[in-house]
Structure formats: structure tokens, C-alpha cells
C-alpha positions as CSV (number, residue, x, y, z in Angstrom):
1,X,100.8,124.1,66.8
2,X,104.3,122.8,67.4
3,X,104.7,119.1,66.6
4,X,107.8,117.5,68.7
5,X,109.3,114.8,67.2
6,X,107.8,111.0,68.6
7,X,112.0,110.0,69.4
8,X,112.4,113.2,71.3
9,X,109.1,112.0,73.0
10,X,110.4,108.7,73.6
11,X,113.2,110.1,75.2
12,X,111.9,112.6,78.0
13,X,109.5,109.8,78.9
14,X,112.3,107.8,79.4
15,X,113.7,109.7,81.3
16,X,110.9,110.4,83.7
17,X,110.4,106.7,83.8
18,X,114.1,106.2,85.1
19,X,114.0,108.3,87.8
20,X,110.4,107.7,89.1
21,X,111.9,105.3,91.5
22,X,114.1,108.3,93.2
23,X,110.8,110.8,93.3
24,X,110.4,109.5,96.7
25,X,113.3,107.8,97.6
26,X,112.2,109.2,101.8
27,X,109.8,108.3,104.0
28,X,108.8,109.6,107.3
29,X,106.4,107.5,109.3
30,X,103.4,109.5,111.1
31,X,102.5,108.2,114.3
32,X,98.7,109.0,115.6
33,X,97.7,108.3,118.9
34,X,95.1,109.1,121.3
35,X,93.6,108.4,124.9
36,X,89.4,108.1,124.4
37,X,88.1,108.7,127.8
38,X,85.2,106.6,129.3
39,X,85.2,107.2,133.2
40,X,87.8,109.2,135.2
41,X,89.1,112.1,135.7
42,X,91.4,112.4,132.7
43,X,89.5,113.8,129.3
44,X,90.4,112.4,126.1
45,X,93.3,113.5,124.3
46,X,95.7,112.9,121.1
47,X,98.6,114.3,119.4
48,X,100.3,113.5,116.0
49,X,104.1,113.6,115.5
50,X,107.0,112.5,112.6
51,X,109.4,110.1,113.0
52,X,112.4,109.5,110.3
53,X,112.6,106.4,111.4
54,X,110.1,103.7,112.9
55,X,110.7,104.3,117.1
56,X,112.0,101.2,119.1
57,X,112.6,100.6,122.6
58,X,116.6,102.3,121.9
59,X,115.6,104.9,120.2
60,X,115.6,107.2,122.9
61,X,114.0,110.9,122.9
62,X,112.1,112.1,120.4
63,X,110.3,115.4,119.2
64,X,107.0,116.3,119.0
65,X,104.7,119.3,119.6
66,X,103.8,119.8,123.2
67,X,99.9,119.1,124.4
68,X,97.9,119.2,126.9
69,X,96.0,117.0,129.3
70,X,93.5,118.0,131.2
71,X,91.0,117.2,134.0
72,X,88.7,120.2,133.0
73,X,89.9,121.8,135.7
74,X,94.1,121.0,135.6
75,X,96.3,121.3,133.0
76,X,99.7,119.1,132.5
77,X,101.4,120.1,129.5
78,X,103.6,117.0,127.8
79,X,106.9,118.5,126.4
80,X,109.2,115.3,126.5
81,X,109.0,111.9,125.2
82,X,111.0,109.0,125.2
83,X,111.1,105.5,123.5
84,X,113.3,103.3,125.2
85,X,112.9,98.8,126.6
86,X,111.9,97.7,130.3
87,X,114.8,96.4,132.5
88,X,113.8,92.9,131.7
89,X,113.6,92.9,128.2
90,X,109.4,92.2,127.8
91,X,108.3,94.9,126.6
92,X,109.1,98.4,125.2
93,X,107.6,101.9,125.8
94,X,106.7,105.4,124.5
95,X,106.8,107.4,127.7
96,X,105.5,111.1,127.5
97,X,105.9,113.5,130.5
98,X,105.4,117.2,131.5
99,X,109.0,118.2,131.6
100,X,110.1,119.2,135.5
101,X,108.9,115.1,135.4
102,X,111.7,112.2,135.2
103,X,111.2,109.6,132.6
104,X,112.6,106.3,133.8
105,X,112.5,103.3,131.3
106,X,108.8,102.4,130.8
107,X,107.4,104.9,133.4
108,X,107.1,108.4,134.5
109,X,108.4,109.4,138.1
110,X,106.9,112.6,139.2
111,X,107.9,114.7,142.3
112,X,106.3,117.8,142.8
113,X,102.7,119.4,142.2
114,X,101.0,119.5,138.5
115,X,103.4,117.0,136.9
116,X,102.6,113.9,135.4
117,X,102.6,111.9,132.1
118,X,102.1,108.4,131.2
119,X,103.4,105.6,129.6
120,X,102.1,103.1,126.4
121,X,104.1,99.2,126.4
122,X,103.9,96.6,123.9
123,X,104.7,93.3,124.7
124,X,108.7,92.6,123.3
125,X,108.8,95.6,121.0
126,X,107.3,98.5,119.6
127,X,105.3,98.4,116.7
128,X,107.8,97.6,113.5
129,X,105.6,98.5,110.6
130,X,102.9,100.5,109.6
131,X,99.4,100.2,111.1
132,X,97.1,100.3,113.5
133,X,98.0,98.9,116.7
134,X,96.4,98.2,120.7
135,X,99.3,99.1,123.1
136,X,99.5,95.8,126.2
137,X,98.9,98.8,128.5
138,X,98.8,102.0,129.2
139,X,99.1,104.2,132.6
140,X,98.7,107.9,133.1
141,X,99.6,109.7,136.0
142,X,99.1,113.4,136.9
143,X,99.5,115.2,140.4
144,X,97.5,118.4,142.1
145,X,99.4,118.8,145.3
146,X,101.3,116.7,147.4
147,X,98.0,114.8,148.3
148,X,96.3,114.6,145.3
149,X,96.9,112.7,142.3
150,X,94.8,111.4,139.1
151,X,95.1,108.6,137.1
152,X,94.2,107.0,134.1
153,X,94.8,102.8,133.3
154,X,93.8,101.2,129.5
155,X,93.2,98.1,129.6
156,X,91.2,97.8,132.7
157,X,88.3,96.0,134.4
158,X,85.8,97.7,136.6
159,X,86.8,100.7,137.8
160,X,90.2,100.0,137.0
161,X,89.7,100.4,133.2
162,X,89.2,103.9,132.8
163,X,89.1,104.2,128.1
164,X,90.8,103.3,125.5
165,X,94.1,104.3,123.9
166,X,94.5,103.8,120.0
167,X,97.8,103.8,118.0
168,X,98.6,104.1,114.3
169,X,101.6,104.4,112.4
170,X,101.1,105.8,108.3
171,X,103.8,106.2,106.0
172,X,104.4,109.3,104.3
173,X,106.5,109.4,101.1
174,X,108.5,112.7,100.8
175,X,110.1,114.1,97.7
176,X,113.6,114.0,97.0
177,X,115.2,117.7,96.5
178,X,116.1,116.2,93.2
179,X,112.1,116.1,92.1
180,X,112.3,119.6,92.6
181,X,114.8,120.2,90.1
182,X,114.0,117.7,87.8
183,X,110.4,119.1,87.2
184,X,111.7,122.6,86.9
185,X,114.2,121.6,84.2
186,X,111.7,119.8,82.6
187,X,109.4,122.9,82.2
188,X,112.2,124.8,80.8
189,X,113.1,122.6,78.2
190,X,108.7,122.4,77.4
191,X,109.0,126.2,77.0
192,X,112.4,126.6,75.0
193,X,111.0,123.9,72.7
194,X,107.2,126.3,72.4
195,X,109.2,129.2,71.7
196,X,112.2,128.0,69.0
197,X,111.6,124.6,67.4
198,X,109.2,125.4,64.1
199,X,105.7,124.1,64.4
């Protein structure tokens, strides 16, 4: 059995302990949201996406993975987002459109047949932390053909409420590069010491 000196101990955990703070110096903020149909056309639908930084109202585009939503019949793929502030300053916006659709500030125009997208506001900005949050509004819209359009509205009364939209924002801590290396060396210096120092 090898027996490694308490000091040299001492001074690996020292070590360790000193750059602890660094093992995850980044952080990348998942954001979580979802449409949870009640009435309407429009099924329920979500998607998940990473952010290096927390999205305000001039943060512009972003990226995520593309999804659908769907009617059970149509389709409207969303392959753009944007983050951006209304004209007048009350409130800011995540905006998310099919792409041949034109994302103004806190709306989606659409032009043609089977575009569409919608748009979730808060009230004078975007969330700015962590957690789980209730957008002021939100409104989806999605056309057929030039006569046909569907729509869905959270919050709503009646018929004009049509679900509910949920939003959360989770920190996720992400190794430095440095952890990487730091482990590795470490393992190297368990096994040199194994294989040379006298038990």
C-alpha cells in the first residue's frame, strides 16, 4: 500500500480548493417554454433552447432548433426568432416565425399561405433572472390560404382565451476547458506517485 505523505496531501487539496471557483467559471441559461392548448385550433407545443446570455428586448436574433406547430392537419415550421422592445418602450418580446415570415418588433407579419408564428411580451422587459415566469400575452398566428387563417391568444376570456403559455429560464453551469486539464494532470500525478514513490 503506498502511504503519501499528509503535507503532499495538504497540498493537492489545496490546490483543488483554489481553483474550485474557476471549475465553472460559465453559464448558459436554458430557456423552456411551451403553448398548452385548451380550445382552438392550434395543438400544444414547446421547444427548449441555450442562451449565453439572459435575452432582452436588444438582443436581437437568436438560435434554436426549428419546431413544429400544428393544427393536426397543417404544419408551420418555426426557424427564426427574435428578441427585441415594442416601439413604445412597454414591453419586450420573443417573437418566433416560420421563416418566408417577417418579424417586426413584437409581432409576426405574414404574407403568403402556411406562414405564421407568434409572439410572447412581458410588460417593460424580459425576464432578467432565472425562473419561472407568465408572459403579459401571447398571440399566435398561422395562415392556410389567402382566406384562411388560425389563431391562438393566452391570456384570454371566453372564446378569446384559447390555453396557456408557460416560461422558465434554469441556469446551467459549464466547465471551464481548464477542468478538463486540471483533472487529467491530476490523475497523472495519482499514477506516477502508485508506480515510483515506495509504499
Amino acid at each position: 500500500m503506498i502511504r503519501v505523505p499528509k503535507i503532499l496531501l495538504g497540498l493537492l487539496f489545496m490546490a483543488f480548493a483554489s481553483s474550485a471557483n474557476t471549475l465553472f467559471a460559465n453559464t448558459l441559461f436554458l430557456y423552456q417554454i411551451s403553448y398548452d392548448a385548451t380550445s382552438g385550433p392550434i395543438q400544444s407545443f414547446g421547444v427548449s433552447f441555450v442562451s449565453q446570455n439572459l435575452l432582452t428586448g436588444s438582443s436581437g436574433a437568436f438560435a434554436f432548433n426549428p419546431f413544429p406547430i400544428t393544427d393536426g392537419t397543417d404544419a408551420w415550421v418555426m426557424g427564426k426568432a427574435i428578441a427585441t422592445f415594442s416601439k413604445f418602450g412597454f414591453a419586450q418580446c420573443l417573437n418566433f416565425a416560420t421563416l418566408d415570415s417577417f418579424l417586426p418588433v413584437c409581432g409576426v407579419e405574414v404574407f403568403s399561405d402556411h406562414e405564421g408564428g407568434f409572439s410572447a411580451f412581458f410588460q417593460d422587459s424580459l425576464p432578467t433572472q432565472p425562473g419561472t415566469f407568465t408572459p403579459d400575452g401571447v398571440l399566435g398566428a398561422f395562415t392556410i390560404d389567402p382566406n384562411t387563417a388560425e389563431f391562438f391568444q393566452v391570456p384570454g376570456t371566453g372564446s378569446l382565451g384559447t390555453g396557456s403559455f408557460n416560461f422558465k429560464i434554469t441556469e446551467v453551469p459549464v466547465p471551464e476547458p481548464s477542468t478538463w486539464l486540471l483533472i487529467a494532470s491530476g490523475l497523472i500525478g495519482i499514477a506516477f506517485l502508485k508506480k515510483y514513490l515506495p509504499e
